[in-house]
N, C-alpha and C positions, 0 to 999 in steps of 0.2 A: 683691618682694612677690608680683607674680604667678605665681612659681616656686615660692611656697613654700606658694600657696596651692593652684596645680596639686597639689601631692604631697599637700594636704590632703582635695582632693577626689578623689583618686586611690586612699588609703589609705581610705576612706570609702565609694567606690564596690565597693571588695576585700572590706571587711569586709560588705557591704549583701548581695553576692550568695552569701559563705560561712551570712549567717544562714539567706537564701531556700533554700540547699541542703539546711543541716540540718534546715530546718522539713517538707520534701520526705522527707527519710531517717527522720525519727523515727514516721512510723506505720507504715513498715515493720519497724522492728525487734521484735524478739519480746518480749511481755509477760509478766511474769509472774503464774501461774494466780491467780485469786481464791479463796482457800483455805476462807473465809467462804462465799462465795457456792455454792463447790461443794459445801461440808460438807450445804448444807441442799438440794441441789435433788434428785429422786427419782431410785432407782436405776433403771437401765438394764432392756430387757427382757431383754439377754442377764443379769444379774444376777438378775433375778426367776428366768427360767427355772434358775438353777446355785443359788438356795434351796431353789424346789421339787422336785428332784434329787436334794437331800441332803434332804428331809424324805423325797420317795418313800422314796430308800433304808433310811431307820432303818425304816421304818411296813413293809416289805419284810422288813428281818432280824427286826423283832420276829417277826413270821408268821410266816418259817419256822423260828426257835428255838419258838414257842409247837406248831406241827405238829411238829416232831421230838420237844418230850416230851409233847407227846400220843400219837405212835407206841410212843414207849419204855415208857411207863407203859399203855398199852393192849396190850402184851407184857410185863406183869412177870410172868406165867403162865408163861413159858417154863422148862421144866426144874424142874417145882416136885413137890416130891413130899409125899404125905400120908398118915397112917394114922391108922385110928380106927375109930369104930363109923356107919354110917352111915344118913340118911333116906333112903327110895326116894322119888320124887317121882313118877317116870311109866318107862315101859320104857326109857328112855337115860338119865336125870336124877337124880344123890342129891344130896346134902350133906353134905359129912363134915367134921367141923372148924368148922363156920361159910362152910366155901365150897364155892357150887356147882357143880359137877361135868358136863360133857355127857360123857359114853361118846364118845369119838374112834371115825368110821368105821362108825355102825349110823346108824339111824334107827327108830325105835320108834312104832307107833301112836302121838298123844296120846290124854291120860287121856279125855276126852271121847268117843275117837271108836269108832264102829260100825263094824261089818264083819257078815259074809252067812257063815251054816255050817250046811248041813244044810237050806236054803230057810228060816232063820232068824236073826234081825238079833239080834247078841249086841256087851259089850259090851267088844271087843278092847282096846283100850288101858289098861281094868285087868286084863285078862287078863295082858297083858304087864309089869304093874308086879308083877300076883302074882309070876310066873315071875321075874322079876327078884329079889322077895323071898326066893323058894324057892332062888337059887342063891347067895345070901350066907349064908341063914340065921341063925344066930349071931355067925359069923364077924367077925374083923375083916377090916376092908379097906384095900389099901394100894392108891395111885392115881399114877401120874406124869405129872404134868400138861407139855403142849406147846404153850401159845399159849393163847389165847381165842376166843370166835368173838361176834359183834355185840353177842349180850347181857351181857357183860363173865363168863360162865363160862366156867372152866376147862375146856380141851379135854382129856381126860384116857384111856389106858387102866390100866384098876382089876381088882385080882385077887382073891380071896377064897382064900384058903389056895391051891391047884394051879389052882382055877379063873381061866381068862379071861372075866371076864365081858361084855367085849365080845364075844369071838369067842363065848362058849356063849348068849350071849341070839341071834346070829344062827343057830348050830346049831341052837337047838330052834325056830326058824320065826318066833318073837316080836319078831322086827328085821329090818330090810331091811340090807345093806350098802349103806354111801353112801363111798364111796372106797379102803374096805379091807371084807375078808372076801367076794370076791364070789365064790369058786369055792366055801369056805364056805354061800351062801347058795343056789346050785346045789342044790348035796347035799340042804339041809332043801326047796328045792322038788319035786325028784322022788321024797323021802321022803312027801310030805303032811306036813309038820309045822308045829303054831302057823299061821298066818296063810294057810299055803298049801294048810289043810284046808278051803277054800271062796272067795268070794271078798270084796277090798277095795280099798278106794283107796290109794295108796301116801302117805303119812303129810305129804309132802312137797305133794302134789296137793290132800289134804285142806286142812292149813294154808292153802294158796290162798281156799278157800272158806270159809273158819270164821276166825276172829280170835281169837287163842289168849290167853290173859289173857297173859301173857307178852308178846303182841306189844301187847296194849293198852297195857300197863305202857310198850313201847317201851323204850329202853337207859336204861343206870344214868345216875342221876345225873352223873356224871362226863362220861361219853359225849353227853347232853342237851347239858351245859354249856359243852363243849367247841365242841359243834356251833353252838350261839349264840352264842358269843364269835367264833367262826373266821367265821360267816357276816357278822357283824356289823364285822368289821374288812373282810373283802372288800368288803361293800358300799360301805364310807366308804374305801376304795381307788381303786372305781372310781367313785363320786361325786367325787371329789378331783382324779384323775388320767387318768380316760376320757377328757375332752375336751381335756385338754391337750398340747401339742407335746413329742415326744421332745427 
């Protein structure tokens, strides 16, 4: 009896210290994740930051797809050619077709402005639109336009049957060259002719000081519109993303 009771509390004290071990081993073993619990708890800040990344990004491509056809469409002038009957507006400026026209490479009084001849204040910039009138006369005009310039008109040189009337508004003294015709514009100063029979402000100088309805008007519609939507996304860019971490 005592032998059989020894193996009983032998077998019992075996089994006593196998439970005490595994009760030791089981908070080490590895659990698995609580799927529930993880589903709802808040993303991470590396998470936050790799959202706003991909929102910069889109709000990034939009802008500079929306600037590229702003570019493209603010160049549909390029290479564009026109014939017709045409309105003078001022000594650089007609309209022919329904579209406005600048003379590429002069610079002409505006309609408004005075100039000095003979110690008397006359009034040169319709002088220059006359002369402008007197070298189309009748004529048609054929213009090939090369870009635009701020105020969304056609940069253009226009000819009247043989005539260049860019280059013949500078010959006869009535135009300044402003990037082309200057050796041109030589010639009619040591001639005295048109603007250089006395003296004036150079048309460019002027505009500084006078506000041209044109410049009141400020750009086409388009050009406005463009300029407020472009501003108005940069700002809500860098309200967004100024203060936040790369």
């Amino acid at each position: 009896m005592r032998r059989g009771a020894l193996r009983v509390d032998k077998s019992t004290s075996t089994a006593r210290i196998a439970s005490l071990k595994l009760e030791r081993l089981i908070p080490l073993m590895p659990r698995k994740p609580d799927l529930a619990k993880r589903a709802g708890s808040r993303p991470s800040s590396r998470s936050r930051r790799w959202r706003w990344r991909r929102v910069r990004d889109w709000l990034l491509g939009i802008a500079i797809v929306f600037l590229l056809g702003r570019l493209i469409l603010g160049l549909n002038g390029f290479r564009t050619d026109l014939e017709g009957f045409p309105h003078v507006a001022d000594g650089d400026s007609i309209t022919l077709n329904g579209e406005r026209i600048r003379l590429k490479g002069i610079d002409a009084p505006e309609l408004d402005q005075l100039c000095l001849r003979h110690g008397e204040t006359y009034e040169c910039g319709r002088e220059a639109k006359r002369e402008l009138q007197r070298l189309i006369g009748g004529s048609q005009v054929s213009c090939r336009g090369d870009g635009r310039d701020q105020y969304d008109r056609l940069l253009g040189t226009c000819s009247a049957g043989e005539i260049e009337l860019n280059k013949a508004m500078v010959e006869t003294g009535w135009a300044l060259a402003y990037g082309e015709y200057e050796t041109v514009e030589v010639r009619a100063r040591l001639a005295g002719r048109g603007l250089w029979q006395g003296s004036f402000d150079r048309p460019r100088e002027w505009r500084a000081g006078h506000q041209t309805v044109l410049e009141s008007e400020g750009q086409n519609w388009f050009y406005r519109l463009g300029s407020t939507i472009g501003d108005a996304l940069w700002s809500l860019y860098r309200r967004i993303f100024g203060g936040s971490e790369a």
